[in-house]
N, C-alpha and C positions, 0 to 999 in steps of 0.2 A: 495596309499598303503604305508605302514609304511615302511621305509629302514633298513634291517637287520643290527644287530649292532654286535660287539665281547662281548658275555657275561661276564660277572665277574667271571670267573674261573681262574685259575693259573694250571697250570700241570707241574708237573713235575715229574723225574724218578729218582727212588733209586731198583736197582735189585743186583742181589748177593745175600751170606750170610755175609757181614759185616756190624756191627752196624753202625748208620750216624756219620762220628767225630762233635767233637764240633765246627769246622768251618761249616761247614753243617748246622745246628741246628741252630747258628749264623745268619748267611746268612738266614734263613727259617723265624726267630723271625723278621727281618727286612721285610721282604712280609708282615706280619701277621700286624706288627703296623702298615705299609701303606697303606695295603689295608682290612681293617678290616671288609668291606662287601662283600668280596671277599673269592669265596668258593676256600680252594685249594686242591686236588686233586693229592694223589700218586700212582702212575704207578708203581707197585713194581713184584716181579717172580708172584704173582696170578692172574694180569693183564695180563700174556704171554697165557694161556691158550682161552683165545677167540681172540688168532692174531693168523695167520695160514699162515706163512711169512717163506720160506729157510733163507733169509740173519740174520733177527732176530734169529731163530733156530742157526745156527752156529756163528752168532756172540757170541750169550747169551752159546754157549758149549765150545767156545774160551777165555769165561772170558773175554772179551772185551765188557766193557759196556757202555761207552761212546759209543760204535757204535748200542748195542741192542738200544741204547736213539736214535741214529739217526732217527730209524724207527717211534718209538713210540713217537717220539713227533709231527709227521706229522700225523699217525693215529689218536691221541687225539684230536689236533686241526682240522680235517677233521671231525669226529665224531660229536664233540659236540663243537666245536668250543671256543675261548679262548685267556689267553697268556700263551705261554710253557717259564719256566725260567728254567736254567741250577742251580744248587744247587749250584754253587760259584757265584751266582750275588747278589749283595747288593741294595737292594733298598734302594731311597732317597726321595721319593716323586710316588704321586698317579698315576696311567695309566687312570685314569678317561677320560682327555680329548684326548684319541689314540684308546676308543670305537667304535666312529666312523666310524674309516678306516675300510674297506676290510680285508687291510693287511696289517702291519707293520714293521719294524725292523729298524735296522744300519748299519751304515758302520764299519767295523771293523778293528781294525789296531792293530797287532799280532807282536812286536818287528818290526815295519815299511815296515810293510806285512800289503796292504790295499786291503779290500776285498769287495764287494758289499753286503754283509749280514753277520751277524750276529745272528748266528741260536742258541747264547743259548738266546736270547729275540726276538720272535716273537708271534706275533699275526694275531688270523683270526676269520672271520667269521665262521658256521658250513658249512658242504659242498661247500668248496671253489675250485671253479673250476682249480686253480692254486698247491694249496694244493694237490687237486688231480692227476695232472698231477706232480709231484715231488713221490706222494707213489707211483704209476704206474713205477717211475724206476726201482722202490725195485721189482716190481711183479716176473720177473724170474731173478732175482739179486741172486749172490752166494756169501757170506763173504769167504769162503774158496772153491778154484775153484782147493783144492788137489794139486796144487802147490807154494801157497801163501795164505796170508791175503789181504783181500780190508783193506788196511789201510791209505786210503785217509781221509782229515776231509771233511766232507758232506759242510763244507763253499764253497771249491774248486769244490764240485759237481752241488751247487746250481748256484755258481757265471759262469759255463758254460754255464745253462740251460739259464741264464738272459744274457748271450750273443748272443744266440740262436731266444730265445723266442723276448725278447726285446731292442736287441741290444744296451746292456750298457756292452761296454768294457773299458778294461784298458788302459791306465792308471785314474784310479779313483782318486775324490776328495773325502776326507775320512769330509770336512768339506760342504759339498753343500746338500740341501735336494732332493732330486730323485722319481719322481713319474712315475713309471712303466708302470702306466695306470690308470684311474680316481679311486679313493679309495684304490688305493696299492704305499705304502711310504717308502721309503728306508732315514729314516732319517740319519743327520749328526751323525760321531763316538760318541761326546760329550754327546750326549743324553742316550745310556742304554753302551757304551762300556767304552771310558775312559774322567774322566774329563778335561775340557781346561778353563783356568782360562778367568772369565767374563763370561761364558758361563750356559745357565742352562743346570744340569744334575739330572738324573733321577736314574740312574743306573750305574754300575759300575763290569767291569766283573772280577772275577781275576784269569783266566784263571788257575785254577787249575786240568785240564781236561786231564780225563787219554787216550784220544787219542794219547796225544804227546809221538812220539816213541822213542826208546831206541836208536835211533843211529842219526846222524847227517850225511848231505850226501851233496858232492859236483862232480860237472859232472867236469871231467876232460878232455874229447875229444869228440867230438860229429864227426861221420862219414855219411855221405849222407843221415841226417835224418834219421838214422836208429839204427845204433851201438854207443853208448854211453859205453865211460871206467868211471868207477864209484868210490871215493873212499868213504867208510863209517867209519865211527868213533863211536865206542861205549860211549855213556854218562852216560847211568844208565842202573840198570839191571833188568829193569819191564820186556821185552822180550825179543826172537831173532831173532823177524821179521823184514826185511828191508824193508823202506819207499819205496816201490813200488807205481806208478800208475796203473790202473787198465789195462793202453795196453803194460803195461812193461814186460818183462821175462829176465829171469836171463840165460846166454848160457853160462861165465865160473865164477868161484867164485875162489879167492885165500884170505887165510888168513895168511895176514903177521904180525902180532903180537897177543898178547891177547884181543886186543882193535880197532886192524884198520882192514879193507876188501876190497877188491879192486874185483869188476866184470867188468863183457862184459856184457852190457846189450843190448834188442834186443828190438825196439818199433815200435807196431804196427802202420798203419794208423790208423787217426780220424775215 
């Protein structure tokens, strides 16, 4: 029997009503010359209509579209299988020889933040049994649970599950290649994240990704595992959500200047 391969598609998401900038379009002409037999495939608001997903709904009514892309780029590659590319990755060279695998991606290393994937470049076969146990999080998944945003990036969501599933914990080697299990490859960063000289690379991310939130946040006290004093610092004014995790709640908030906040945070067990 013939061994299922990842077909020649590319998917990726552009939702909203704003036009793609010219980085965008950029970044898209570089798919197009490398992989010139390669169908690629956008997931844009007319695509939302046959997903029937809470988190997607409120993410996509929150204007937060890096996180509607969270969902939908695990539905694509489950569907019909593929590689899903985030619209800031630059191709340098073919994914011909990563058809192959199962499943693919990197290690990702995010200002020296190493992470065991790299979810704007992955790839899968169609109905991937792995694939589908990551959409099954989403199933009764809320983006807004009425008193916050899930505004976790889905790397920190996956990089659990493979603590769980396949126990590859931290501290990672952002340069070693990592197979999960026979046909699932968590290649070195150098490959689709960032280049390292002598190395070949393929891709190149550049994190231009409007996950990254408005505030910058350092725990200043941590009480019995439980009570965390927090302070946050505003950097841009995309919103005024704070980088919460998903077992986090906010019990007092003080705002001491225009730009800093200091809470009590209250965190659930695992």
């Amino acid at each position: 029997m013939k061994k299922n391969t990842i077909p020649k598609k590319i998917h990726y998401v552009w939702v909203g009503d704003k036009p793609k900038p010219q980085k965008v379009i950029d970044c898209i002409k570089t798919w197009q010359m490398n992989l010139p037999d390669y169908e690629i495939i956008e997931w844009n608001n007319d695509c939302l209509k046959e997903i029937n997903n809470i988190y997607v709904k409120q993410a996509y009514d929150s204007k937060k579209w890096a996180f509607v892309s969270d969902y939908i780029r695990l539905y694509a590659l489950y569907h019909q299988g593929g590689i899903y590319l985030d619209t800031d990755v630059v191709l340098y060279d073919s994914f011909d020889k990563f058809l192959g695998n199962d499943f693919f991606s990197c290690y990702e290393n995010y200002k020296g933040t190493v992470l065991p994937i790299m979810s704007a470049v992955m790839g899968s076969v169609p109905r991937s049994d792995f694939i589908y146990e990551l959409l099954n999080y989403y199933k009764n998944k809320k983006f807004n649970n009425g008193k916050k945003l899930d505004l976790e990036p889905n790397t920190l969501k996956i990089s659990r599950f493979f603590q769980k599933k396949y126990n590859l914990n931290p501290p990672y080697d952002e340069y070693e290649k990592t197979e999960l299990k026979k046909g699932m490859v968590i290649y070195p960063s150098y490959y689709f994240c960032s280049p390292k000289d002598g190395k070949k690379n393929y891709a190149i991310h550049l994190f231009e990704g409007s996950w990254i939130t408005t505030y910058t946040r350092k725990d200043k006290l941590k009480l019995f595992g439980k009570l965390i004093f927090t302070r946050f610092t505003k950097k841009n004014d995309n919103n005024d959500s704070l980088p919460l995790n998903e077992r986090e709640f906010i019990i007092l908030k003080f705002k001491i200047s225009s730009n800093k906040i200091y809470t009590i945070l209250w965190s659930k067990n695992k």
